[in-house]
N, C-alpha and C positions, 0 to 999 in steps of 0.2 A: 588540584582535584579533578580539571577537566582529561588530565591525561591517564591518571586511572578509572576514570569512566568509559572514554575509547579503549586502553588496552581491554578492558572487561569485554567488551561490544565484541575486539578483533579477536578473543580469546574464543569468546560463543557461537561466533560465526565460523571458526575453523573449525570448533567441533564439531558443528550441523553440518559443516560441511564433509568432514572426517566421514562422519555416522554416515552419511546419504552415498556417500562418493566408494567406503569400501566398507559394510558393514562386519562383514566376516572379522576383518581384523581389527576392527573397532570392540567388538565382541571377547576377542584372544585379548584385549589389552584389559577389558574392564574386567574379564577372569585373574588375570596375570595382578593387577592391584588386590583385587579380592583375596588371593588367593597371598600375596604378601602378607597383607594386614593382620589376616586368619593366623599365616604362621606366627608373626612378631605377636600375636597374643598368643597364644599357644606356650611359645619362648619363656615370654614373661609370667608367663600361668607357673610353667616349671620352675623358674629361678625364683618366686615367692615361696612357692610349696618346699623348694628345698631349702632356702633359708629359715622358715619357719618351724622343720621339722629339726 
């Protein structure tokens, strides 16, 4: 248990550090996921509608 409590700890600390250290592409990355997600629903929006129809 204690060592998933430090990985968590060294995970939040690299992002605070990520964010602070280069924000710009901190910003590109969390578009870049958004912008996956968005499509993978999108995908699955279509592949329902057309097995439904």
């Amino acid at each position: 248990m204690q060592v998933k409590k430090v990985a968590t700890y060294v995970l939040v600390a690299f992002v605070a550090f990520y964010l602070f250290s280069r924000p710009t592409q901190a910003a590109d990355a969390v578009n870049g996921v958004f912008d996956g997600v968005l499509n993978g629903a999108n995908q699955l929006a279509t592949f329902f509608s057309r097995v439904l129809n």
